[in-house]
N, C-alpha and C positions, 0 to 999 in steps of 0.2 A: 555442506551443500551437496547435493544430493540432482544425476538426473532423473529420479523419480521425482524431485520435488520441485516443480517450474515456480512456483509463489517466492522460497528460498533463493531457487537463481535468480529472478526475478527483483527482489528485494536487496540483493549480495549486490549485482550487476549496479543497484540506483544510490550503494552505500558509497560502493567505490567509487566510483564518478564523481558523488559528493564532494568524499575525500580528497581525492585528487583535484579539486577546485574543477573540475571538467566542464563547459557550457555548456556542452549536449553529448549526451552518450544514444546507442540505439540498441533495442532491447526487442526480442521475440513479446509476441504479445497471445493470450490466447482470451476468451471472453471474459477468464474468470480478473486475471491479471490485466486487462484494460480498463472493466470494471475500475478497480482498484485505481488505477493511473487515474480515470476521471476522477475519483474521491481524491485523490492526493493533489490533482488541480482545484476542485472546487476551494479543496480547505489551505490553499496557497501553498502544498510544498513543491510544487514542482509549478515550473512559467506557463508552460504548452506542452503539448506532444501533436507530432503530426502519424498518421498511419500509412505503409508503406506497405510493398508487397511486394516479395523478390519470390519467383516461383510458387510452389505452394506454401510460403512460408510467409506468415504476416509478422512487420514488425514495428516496431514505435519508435520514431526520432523524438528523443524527451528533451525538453529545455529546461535544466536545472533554476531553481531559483536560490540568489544569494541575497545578500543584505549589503549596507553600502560599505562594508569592511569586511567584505568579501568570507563571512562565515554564512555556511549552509542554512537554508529556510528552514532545514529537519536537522537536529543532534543526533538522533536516533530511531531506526528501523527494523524490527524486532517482528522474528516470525512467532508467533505464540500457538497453535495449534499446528503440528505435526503429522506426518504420514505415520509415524512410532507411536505418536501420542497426541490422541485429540482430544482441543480443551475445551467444551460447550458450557453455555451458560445457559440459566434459565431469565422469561424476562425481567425478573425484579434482583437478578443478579448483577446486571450489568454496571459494569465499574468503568469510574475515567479515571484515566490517563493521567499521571502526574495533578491532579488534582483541577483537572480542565484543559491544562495545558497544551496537551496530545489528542490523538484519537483512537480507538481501536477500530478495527475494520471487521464487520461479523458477518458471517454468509445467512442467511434466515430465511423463514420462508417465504418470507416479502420481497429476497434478493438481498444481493449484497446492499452491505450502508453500515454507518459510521455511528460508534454507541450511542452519539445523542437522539440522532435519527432512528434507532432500536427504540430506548427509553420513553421515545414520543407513542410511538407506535406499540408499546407493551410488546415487545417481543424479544425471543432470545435465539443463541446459535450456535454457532462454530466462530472462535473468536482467532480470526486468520492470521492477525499481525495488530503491531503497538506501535502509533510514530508521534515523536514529538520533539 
């Protein structure tokens, strides 16, 4: 984890909390990485997030979601394109996730959205992260 890489911290910051059974953790947010928090609500792995702003600094009170035996909504959250190395797809490239299971997150030139949401739309990108 890297401060050039805010998606990584970003991602690191939502593992651990997981981990840690945490109800709510809060996270720097910037458009790209809110983005993201909306897709990871829509597709139920996180409960809520509220946005916040302390100086010039915007951040996200996120509500973890759990299952009733208290294991994480997500097993795993996986940065896949890198500031070292970035991994793009083209549109008839785009692959799921443990076999539906998951989602990838891909930035395109539609905006960000989630491989199914690419696949519909025939598009391809920079493939940000893998959760599932």
């Amino acid at each position: 984890m890297s401060a050039t890489d805010p998606i990584a911290s970003f991602l690191t910051r939502l593992r651990n909390a997981s981990r840690a059974r945490q109800e709510r953790v809060t996270i720097p947010v910037s458009g790209l990485t809110l983005r993201i928090l909306e897709i990871m609500k829509d597709e139920r792995f996180v409960e809520n997030f509220k946005l916040m702003e302390e100086g010039v600094k915007r951040l996200a009170r996120v509500e973890l979601r759990y299952f009733r035996d208290k294991k994480p909504a997500f097993r795993g959250i996986v940065r896949v394109s890198k500031p070292g190395r970035r991994c793009y797809v083209a549109a008839d490239e785009v692959r799921r996730v443990l076999g539906g299971m998951g989602i990838s997150v891909l930035s395109t030139s539609h905006g960000v959205m989630t491989d199914s949401e690419a696949r519909k739309q025939k598009v391809g990108g920079e493939v940000l992260c893998n959760i599932w």
